[in-house]
N, C-alpha and C positions, 0 to 999 in steps of 0.2 A: 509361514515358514520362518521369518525372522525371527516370531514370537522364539519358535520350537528354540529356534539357534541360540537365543540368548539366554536360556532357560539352562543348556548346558555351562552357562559360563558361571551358574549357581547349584551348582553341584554339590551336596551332602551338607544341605544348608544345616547347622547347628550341630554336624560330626565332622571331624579331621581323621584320615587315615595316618593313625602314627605308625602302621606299618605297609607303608608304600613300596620301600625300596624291597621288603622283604618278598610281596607278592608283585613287584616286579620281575625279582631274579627269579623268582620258581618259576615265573610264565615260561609254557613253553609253546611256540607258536604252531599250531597244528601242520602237516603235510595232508594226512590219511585218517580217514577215522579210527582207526585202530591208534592215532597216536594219545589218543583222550584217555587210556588206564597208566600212562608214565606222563602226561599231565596230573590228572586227578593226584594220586600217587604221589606227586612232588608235594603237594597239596595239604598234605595230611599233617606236617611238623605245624602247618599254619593256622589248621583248624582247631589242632588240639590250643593250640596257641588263644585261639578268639572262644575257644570254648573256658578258660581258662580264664581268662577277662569277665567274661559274666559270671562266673561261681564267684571270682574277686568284686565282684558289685561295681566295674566299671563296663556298664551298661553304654554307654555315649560313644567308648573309645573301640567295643565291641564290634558297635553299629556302623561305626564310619567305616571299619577294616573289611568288615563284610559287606555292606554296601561297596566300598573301592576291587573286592574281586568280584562282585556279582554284576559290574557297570565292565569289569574286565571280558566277564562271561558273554555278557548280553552285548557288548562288541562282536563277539567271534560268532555267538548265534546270529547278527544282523550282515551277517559274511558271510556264510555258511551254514542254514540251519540243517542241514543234513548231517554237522556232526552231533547232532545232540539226537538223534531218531536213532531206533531199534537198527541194527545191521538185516542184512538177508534171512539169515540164521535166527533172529529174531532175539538176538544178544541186547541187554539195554546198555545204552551210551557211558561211557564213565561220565561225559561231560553233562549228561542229566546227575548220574550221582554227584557228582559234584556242586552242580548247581542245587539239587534237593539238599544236600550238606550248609551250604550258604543258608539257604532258606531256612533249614533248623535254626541254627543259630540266630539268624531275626525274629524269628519264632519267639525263639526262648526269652528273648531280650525283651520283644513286644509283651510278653504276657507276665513278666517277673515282677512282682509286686515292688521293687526295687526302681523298677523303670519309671519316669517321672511322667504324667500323661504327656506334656506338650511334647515331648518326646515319641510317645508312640504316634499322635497324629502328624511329627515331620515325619516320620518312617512309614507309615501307606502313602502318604504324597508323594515319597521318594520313590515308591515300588510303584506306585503310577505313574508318574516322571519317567523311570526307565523301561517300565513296558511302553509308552507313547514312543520315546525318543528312540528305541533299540530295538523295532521291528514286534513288537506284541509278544516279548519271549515271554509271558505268563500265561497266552492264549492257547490252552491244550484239552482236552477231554480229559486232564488229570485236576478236577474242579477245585483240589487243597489251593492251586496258585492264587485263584479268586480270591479264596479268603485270605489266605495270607494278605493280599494286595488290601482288602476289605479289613484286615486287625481282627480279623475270626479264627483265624489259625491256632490248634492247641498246640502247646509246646512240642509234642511229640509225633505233630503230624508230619513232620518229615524224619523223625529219628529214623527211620529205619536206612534210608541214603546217606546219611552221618557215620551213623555205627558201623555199615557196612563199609567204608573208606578208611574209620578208624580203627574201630576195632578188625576188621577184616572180614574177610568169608567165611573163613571157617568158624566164625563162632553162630553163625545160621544153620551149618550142618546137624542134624538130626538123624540119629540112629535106629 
């Protein structure tokens, strides 16, 4: 257990979150699981944000921001994973889209020809890191987390949780 503990005091080894303060203030601390669609929702100025970093080719600065809200995420799922599960209704979680939204965007960074290899192998040790240290939030019957965790992930295997956050709902609607 020591090990575990001192492992966190090396967190996002070779990325810096230059936007802390920004995904600090959008956190919003859950009450109800219905509060995860005006979380996620806060969300969205920040993704487009880190999605915007990697089309600029900084890949490093991308990784740390999303790595600093996905160690965000997988705090609250090690608190509560009941907010990230389907509702009665069988609604899916904002706070899975959300979390599948992070995911894209490591995605994208792991597999861009732009990304520097020692770079993509600190980023699965880091997605291993935080599934150890934050309750196994990659552990699902949803088997994309594995590869992600693995650097098997195509870019666009979690688009569809991205888009649907940024671009929104209604661009899924079909006539």
């Amino acid at each position: 257990m020591r090990t575990v503990k001192s492992w966190k005091k090396y967190r996002f080894i070779g990325f810096s979150a230059s936007m802390k303060e920004e995904i600090d203030k959008a956190w919003i601390e859950p009450e109800a699981w219905e509060d995860g669609k005006k979380a996620a929702y806060a969300y969205v100025p920040l993704l487009a944000t880190l999605m915007k970093q990697v089309e600029d080719g900084d890949m490093e600065e991308a990784a740390g921001n999303a790595f600093y809200l996905l160690e965000r995420l997988a705090r609250l799922y090690s608190k509560d994973v009941m907010l990230f599960e389907s509702d009665k209704d069988n609604h899916c979680s904002f706070y899975e889209f959300l979390l599948e939204a992070v995911c894209h965007i490591l995605a994208v960074v792991m597999k861009d020809k732009r990304t520097d290899r020692d770079v993509r192998s600190a980023m699965t040790w880091q997605l291993g890191s935080i599934n150890m240290l934050y309750g196994r939030i990659f552990e699902s019957s949803y088997t994309s987390f594995q590869d992600l965790m693995n650097g098997d992930a195509d870019d666009d295997t979690f688009a569809w949780g991205y888009e649907y956050l940024v671009i929104g709902p209604s661009a899924f609607v079909t006539e």
